[in-house]
N, C-alpha and C positions, 0 to 999 in steps of 0.2 A: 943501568937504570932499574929502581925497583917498583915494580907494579900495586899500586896502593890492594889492599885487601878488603873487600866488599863485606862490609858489617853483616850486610841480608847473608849472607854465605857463613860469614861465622857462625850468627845467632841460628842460623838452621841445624848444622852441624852441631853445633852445641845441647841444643835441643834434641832433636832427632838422638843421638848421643845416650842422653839422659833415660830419655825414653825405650830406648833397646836396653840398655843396662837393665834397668827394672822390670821392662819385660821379661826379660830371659830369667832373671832371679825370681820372677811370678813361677814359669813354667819349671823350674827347678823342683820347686813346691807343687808341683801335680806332682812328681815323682819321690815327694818325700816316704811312702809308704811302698811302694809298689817293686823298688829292686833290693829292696831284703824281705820281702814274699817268703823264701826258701827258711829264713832263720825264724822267723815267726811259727812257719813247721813246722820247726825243729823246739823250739823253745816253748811253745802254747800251744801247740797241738790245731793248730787250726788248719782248716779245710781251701781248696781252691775258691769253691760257692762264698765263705764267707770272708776271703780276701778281695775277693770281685765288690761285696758288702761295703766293703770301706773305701773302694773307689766310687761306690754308688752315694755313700754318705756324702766325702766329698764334691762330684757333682752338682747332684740334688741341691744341698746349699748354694755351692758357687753357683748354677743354673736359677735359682731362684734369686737370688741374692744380686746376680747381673743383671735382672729384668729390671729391678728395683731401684740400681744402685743408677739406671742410664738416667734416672730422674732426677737422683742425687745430685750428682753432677751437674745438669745442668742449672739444678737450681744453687748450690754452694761453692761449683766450684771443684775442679781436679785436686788440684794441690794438698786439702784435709783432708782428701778422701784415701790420697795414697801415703801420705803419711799414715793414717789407721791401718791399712791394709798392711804394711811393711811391719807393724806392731803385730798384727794376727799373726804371720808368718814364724814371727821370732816366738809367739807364746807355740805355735802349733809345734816347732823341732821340739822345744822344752817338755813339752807333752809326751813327742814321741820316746825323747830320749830318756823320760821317770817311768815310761808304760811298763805295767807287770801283767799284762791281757788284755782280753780282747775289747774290755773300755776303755782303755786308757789309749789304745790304736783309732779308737774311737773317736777320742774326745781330739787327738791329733789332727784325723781324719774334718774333722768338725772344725775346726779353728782355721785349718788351712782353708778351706772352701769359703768359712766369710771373708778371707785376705784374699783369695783369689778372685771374688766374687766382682770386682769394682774394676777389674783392670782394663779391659776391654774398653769402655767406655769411657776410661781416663785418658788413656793415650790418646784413643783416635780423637778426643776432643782437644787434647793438645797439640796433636799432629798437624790435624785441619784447621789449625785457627793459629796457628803459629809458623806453619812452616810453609814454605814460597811456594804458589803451584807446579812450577817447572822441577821444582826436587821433591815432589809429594812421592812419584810413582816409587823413586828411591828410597823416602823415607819409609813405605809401606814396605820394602822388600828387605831393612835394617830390622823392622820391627821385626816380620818374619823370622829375619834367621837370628834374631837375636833369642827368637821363643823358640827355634831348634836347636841352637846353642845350649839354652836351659836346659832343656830335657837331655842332650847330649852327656852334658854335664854331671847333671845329680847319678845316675848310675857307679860312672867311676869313682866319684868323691866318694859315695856313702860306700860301695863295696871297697874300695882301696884305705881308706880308716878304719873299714873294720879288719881289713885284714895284716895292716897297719898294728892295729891296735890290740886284735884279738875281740873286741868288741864291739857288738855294731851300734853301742848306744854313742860311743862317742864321733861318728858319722854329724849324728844329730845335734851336740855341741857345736859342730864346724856352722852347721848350717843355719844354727842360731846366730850366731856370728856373724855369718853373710849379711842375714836379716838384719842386723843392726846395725853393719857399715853400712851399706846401702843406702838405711834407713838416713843416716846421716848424712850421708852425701848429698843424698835429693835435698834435704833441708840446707843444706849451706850452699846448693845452687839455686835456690827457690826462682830466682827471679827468670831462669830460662827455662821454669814449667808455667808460666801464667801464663793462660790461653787468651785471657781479655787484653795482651797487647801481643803485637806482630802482625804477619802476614795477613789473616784475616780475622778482624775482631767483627764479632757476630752483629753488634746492634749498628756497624757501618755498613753492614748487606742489606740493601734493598728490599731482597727476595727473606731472609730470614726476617728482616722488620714487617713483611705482610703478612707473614705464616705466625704470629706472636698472638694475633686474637685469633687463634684456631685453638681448637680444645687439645687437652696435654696428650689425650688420646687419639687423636685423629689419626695419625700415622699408622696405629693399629687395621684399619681400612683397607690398606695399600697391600692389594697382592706379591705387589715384588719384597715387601719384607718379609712374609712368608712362606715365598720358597726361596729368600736364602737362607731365613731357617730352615727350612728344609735339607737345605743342602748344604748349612753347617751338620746336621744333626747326623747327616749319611754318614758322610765322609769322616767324621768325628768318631760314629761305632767303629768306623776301620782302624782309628788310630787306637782307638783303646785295648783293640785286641793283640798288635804289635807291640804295644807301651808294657801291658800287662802279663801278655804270658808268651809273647812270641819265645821267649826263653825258651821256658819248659816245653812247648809245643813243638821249635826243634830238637830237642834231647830225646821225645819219645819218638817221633821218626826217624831220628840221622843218627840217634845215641851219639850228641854232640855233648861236649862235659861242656860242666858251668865255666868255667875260666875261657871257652867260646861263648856261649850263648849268652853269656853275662854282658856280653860289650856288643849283640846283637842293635837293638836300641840308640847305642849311642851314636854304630855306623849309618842307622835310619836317620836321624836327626841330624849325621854332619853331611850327606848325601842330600837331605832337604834341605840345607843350608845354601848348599852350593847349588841346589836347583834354583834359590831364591833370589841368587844373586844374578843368575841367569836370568831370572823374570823381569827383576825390577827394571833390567833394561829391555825389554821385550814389550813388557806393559805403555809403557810409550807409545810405541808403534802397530800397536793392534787396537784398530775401531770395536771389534767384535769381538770381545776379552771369551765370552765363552769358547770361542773355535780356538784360545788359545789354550783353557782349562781338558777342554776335553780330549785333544790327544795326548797329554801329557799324565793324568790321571787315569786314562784307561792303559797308557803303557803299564803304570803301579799296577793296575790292578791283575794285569794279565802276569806281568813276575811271582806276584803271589800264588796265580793257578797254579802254574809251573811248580812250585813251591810243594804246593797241596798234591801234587799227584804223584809224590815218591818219587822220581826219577832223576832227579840232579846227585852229583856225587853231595857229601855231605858239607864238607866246605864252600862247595858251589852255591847251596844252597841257601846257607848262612848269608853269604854274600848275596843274592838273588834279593832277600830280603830287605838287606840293608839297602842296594839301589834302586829298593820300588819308592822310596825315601826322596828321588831328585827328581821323580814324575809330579806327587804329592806338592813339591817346593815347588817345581815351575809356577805352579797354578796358583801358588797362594798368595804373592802383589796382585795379581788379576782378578782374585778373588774380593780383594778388600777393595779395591779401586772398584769394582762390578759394587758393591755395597755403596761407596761412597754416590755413585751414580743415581741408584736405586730410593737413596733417602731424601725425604724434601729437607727444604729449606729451613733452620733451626730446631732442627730435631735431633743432632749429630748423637748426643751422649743417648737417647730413651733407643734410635734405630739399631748403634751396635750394641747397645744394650741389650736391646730385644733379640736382636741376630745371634749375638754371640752367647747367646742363653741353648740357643740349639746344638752348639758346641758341647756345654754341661749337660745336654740331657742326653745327647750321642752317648757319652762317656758312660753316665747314670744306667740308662738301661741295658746298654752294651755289657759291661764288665761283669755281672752277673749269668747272665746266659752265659756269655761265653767262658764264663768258670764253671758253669754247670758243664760244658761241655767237654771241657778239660779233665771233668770230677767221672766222666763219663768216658775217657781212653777216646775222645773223636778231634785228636790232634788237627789232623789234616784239614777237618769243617774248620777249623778255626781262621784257617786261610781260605778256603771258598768262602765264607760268611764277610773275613774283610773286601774280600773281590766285589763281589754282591753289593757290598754298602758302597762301595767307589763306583759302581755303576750307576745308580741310584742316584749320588750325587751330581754326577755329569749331567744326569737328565732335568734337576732341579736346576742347574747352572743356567742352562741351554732354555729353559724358560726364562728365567729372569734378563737372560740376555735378550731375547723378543721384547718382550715388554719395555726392556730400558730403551733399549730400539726404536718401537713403535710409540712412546713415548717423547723420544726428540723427533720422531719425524711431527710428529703432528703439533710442536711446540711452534 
C-alpha cells in the first residue's frame, strides 16, 4: 500500500529548498574577496589594513542596506527584491574579475553588499509565512547550514580555479555564473517563494491584523530587538576575524603553509554546518533557547584561547579552529528562533532586518582593526579578540532570553 504524500510537506521542502540554495549562494558572496587576500598582495601591493577596507565597504552597505531593505520587503514583496539582489551578485564577480586595483576591488566590494543587503529579511519572510510551524525550527537550521555551506564553498572554488587556471580572475567568471543560474532558478520556481500564500499568510493573523495601525517604527522601541543586535553584532566580529585572516594569523604562529591554512575556513563553516544540523533538532526541545546558545558558543570561544596561547602542535591547531565552527552552528536555529520570538506581530521583514543589520556592522567594524592588527605581527589577539566578542555575545543572548521569558509569562 502506498502512503499518499502530504502537499504541506512537499510545498515546505520545496520552499525551504529554494531558500537554503540562495542563501548559501548569498554567503558565497561575502567571501567573494577575502580568500585571494594573498594575490591582491602580490599583484597591487596592498596592505592587510586596506583589505580589512573592503570587507568594511562591503558591510557597511549590506548593514545599511538590510535595515532598509526589511521595509522593502514588506511593502513589495520577497520575490523582486531577490531577483535584484541575484543581479548585483552577478555584476559584483564581473567587477572583481575586470579589477586592475584597488577600485575596481572596490567597486566589487560595493555591488556585492547591495546584493547581499536584502537577504535576511527575504528568507525569514518566506520562511515564516510559508513554511508549517512544526518544520520551522528545521527550516531555520537549512537556512543555517545552507549560509555555512556558502562560505564553505567560495574558498575552494575561487582558490582551486585559480590554481586551476593559473589565474584568479577566472575564479570570478565561475561565480558569475552561479549568480546567474541561480538567478534562474528562483524565477522558474517563483511560485514556491510567495509568501502571501501557505502556511501563514499575514493579513489572516489576527495578531499581525492588530499591529497594521501601529507606526512602521514602533518595533524600534522593543529592547529585545536591540540586544539581538547586539548579539548579532558580537558574535559576527568573531566571525570576521576567522573568515578574513584566520589564514594568515595561523602561518605567523604555527608557520602553517597556505595550501593548510587556505581550507582553514572552509573546516569552520562545514563544522558549523554540522553543529546546525544538530540544533535544528535540539531547538524544538528547549523552552529557554539561550541556555542552549550559551554553552555551545562559549565552548567556540574557549578553542580559540587555546588557539591564541601557542601551545597546540600546529595541525592541532589548525583543526582547533575549525571545530570552534560546531559550537557557533549549534546555536545558530536557536538564535533565529530566539528572533522570531522576540519580534511582534507583522513586522517579520523591518525586525530581521533591523537584527541582521548588526551582523553587517560586526563584520564592518571588526575587519579593519583586526587587519590593523595583523599589520602590527599580534597574530595571537586576533584569537583572544574573537573569544572576547563570543563572550559578549552569550551575554546579549542571555538577555533577550529574559525578556522573551518574562514577556510570555505576563501575556
Amino acid at each position: 500500500m502506498t502512503l499518499p504524500i502530504d502537499p504541506r510537506r512537499r510545498d515546505d521542502l520545496r520552499t525551504i529548498t529554494l531558500v537554503g540554495l540562495a542563501h548559501g549562494t548569498s554567503h558565497s558572496f561575502h567571501l567573494l574577496l577575502p580568500p585571494l587576500f594573498p594575490a591582491f598582495i602580490h599583484d597591487f601591493g596592498l596592505s592587510y589594513a586596506q583589505l580589512g577596507w573592503l570587507v568594511t565597504v562591503f558591510f557597511v552597505i549590506s548593514g545599511v542596506g538590510q535595515a532598509l531593505s526589511g521595509f522593502l520587503v514588506d511593502r513589495v514583496g520577497a520575490r523582486p527584491v531577490l531577483y535584484a539582489a541575484m543581479g548585483c551578485f552577478a555584476a559584483a564577480a564581473l567587477a572583481a574579475m575586470s579589477a586592475t586595483g584597488y577600485s575596481g576591488l572596490m567597486l566589487a566590494a560595493a555591488l556585492a553588499g547591495c546584493g547581499n543587503a536584502p537577504f535576511h529579511p527575504i528568507d525569514f519572510t518566506i520562511l515564516n509565512h510559508r513554511v508549517s510551524p512544526q518544520r520551522l525550527g528545521h527550516a531555520f537550521s537549512v537556512h543555517g547550514i545552507s549560509g555555512n555551506l556558502g562560505w564553505a564553498t567560495a574558498p575552494v572554488l575561487l582558490i582551486g580555479v585559480a590554481e586551476l587556471t593559473g589565474s584568479w580572475r577566472w575564479g570570478y567568471g565561475v561565480m558569475a555564473l552561479m549568480a546567474l543560474g541561480m538567478l534562474t532558478l528562483l524565477v522558474t520556481q517563483r511560485a514556491a517563494l510567495n509568501e502571501h500564500t501557505g502556511a501563514e499568510h499575514p493579513r489572516s493573523n489576527p495578531a499581525a491584523a492588530a499591529a497594521q495601525g501601529e507606526h512602521p517604527l514602533a518595533f524600534l522601541k522593543l529592547p529585545t530587538v536591540w540586544l539581538c543586535f547586539s548579539f548579532f553584532f558580537w558574535t559576527t566580529a568573531a566571525l570576521a576575524g576567522i573568515q578574513s585572516f584566520s589564514g594568515p594569523a595561523l602561518a605567523a604562529l604555527y608557520g602553517l603553509p597556505p595550501s593548510v591554512t587556505a581550507f582553514v575556513v572552509t573546516g569552520y563553516m562545514l563544522c558549523g554546518a554540522a553543529g546546525m544540523i544538530a540544533g535544528g533538532f535540539l531547538v524544538a526541545r528547549v523552552e529557554r533557547l539561550e541556555r542552549l546558545i550559551a554553552p555551545a558558543m562559549a565552548l567556540s570561544a574557549m578553542l580559540l584561547l587555546i588557539v591564541a596561547s601557542g601551545a597546540p602542535a600546529a595541525l592541532v591547531a589548525a583543526a582547533l579552529v575549525a571545530l570552534a565552527g560546531l559550537g557557533t552552528g549549534v546555536a545558530g536555529p536557536s538564535r533565529d528562533m530566539l528572533i522570531r520570538r522576540a519580534a511582534p506581530p507583522g513586522a517579520t521583514g523591518r525586525v530581521y532586518g533591523t537584527v541582521y543589520s548588526g551582523l553587517d556592522l560586526g563584520f564592518a567594524v571588526a575587519a579593519p582593526i583586526l587587519g590593523a592588527l595583523m599589520d602590527r605581527g599580534q597574530a595571537g589577539g586576533l584569537f583572544v579578540a574573537a573569544s572576547a566578542s563570543l563572550g559578549l555575545g552569550i551575554l546579549s543572548a542571555a538577555r533577550v532570553g529574559t525578556r522573551v521569558a518574562s514577556r510570555a509569562r505576563s501575556a
